[in-house]
Structure formats: C-alpha cells, structure tokens
N, C-alpha and C positions, 0 to 999 in steps of 0.2 A: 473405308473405315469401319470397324467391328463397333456393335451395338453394345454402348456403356452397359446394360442392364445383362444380357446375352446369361449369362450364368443363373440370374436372380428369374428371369422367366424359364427356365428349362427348369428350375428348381419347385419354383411357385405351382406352374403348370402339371408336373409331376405328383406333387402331392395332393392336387385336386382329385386328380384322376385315380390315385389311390384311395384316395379319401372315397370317391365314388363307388369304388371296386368293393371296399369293405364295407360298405354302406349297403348296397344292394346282397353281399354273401350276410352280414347280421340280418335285414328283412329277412331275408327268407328263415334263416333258424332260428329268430325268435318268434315266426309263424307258426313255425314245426313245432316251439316250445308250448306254445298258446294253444295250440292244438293236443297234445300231448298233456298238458295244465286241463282242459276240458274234460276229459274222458282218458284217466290214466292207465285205467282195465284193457286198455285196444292199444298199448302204445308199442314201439319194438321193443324186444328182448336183447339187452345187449350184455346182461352180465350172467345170463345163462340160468337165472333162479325165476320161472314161471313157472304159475299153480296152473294148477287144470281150468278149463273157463267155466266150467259145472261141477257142483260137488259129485251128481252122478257119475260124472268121468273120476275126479277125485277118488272114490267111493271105491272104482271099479279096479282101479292101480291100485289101489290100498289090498283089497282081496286079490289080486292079481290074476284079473280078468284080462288085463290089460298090462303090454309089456313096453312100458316108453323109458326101460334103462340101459339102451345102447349097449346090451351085451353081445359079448362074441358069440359065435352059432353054437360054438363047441358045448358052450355053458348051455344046462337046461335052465327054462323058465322058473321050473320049480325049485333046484338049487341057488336060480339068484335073486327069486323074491317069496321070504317067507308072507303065507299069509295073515295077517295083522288079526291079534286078537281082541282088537278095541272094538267097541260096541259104537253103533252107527252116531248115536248122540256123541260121543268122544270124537269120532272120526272127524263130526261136525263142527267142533270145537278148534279142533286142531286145522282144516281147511280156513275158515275163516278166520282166525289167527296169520294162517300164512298170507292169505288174501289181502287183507286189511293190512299188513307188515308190507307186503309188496306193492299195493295204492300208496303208501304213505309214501315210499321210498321212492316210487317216479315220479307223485306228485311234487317232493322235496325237490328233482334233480331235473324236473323240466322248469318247476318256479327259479331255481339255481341260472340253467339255462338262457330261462326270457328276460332275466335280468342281467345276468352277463352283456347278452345278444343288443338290449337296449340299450346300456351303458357304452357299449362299442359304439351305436348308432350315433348318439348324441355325442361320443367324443370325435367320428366321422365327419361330421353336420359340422362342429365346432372349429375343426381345422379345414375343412375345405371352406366355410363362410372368411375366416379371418384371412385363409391363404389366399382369394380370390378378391375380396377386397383391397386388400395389400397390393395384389397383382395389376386391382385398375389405377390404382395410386403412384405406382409407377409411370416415368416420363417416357414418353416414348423415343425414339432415336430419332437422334437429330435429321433432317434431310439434309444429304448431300448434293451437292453439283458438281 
C-alpha cells in the first residue's frame, strides 16, 4: 500500500532543501554586499565608469601622460587625447567630483544588494521553518502486515 502523504513529503522536503540552497547563495552576496558597503573605493567595476585610484594617475591621463583609452594602434596617442587645458586645482575638482559620484553610486547598489540578499534570507528561514514543521506534523504511514 502507497504512503497516504507520498506527495505532500517529496513536496515539503523539496522546498526545504530549496529553501537551504537560497539561503546559503543570499549568505554569501550579502557578505560580498557588506563588504562592498565597507570600503566602496576597492569594490569591482561592473559598469565600466572607474576613476583613477590617485589623482596623480587622474592628473597624468588628463595631460596624456598616460593612455588608458583602448584605442587602436593605428590611432596616435596624440590625436586621440588632446591635452587638457585645466589648471591642476580644476583638475582636482573635477576628479573628486567623479570620485565621490562613484562612492555614492556603489555604496547606494551594495546597501541595494545587502538588503535584497537579506530579505531573501529571512524569506528562506521563513519557508523552510513553516515547511519543516508542517513536515513533522504529518502522520506517518501506516505500518502494514
């Protein structure tokens, strides 16, 4: 004779184990996010707009001492970066400008993150506790002879 419940445990059990799965992948990225929340200046680059980590390097791309604009070889240096006729106080203004715009913006999208990431946590916790209760509350199968 088949186990009255047979469905309602493969079901229950199932989404424990989900519930586990998503539980352990949020830990971990809202670790990365908290991290990330910490020290937003060292975080990865994922949308391609990072400033220099010094304004001396800043400074140095500005005068085009330094060539970090992926141009083809064919292109010279000097045709595809004029050098900047701002005076180093302007320069400075405008780097940290960028700086400070780009702190605010991963610190906004890793706080984004750690809260997402913990909101999933607790709605993990919340369905594996209820579904795993429910699970012991179920009768067990009858014993046959």
């Amino acid at each position: 004779m088949a186990r009255p419940h047979l469905f309602a445990h493969i079901y229950g059990y199932a989404v424990c184990l989900t519930a586990v799965i998503v539980g352990l992948v949020s830990i971990n990225a809202a670790s990365e996010a908290a991290f990330d929340l910490g020290n937003p200046t060292h975080t990865r680059n994922q949308w391609g707009t990072d400033v220099p980590a010094t304004f001396e390097e800043f400074l140095a791309q500005e005068r085009g001492q330094i060539d970090n604009t992926n141009t083809p070889p064919e292109v010279s240096k000097d045709s595809a970066r004029a050098v900047s006729p701002l005076s180093d106080e302007q320069l400075k203004r405008i780097y940290e400008s960028r700086r400070d715009d780009l702190v605010a913006t991963r610190r906004f999208q890793a706080t984004k993150s750690l809260a997402g990431n913990l909101l999933l946590l607790a709605v993990a916790i919340a369905l594996f506790t209820w579904h795993w209760r429910w699970l012991r509350r179920l009768p067990d199968a009858p014993a046959t002879t």
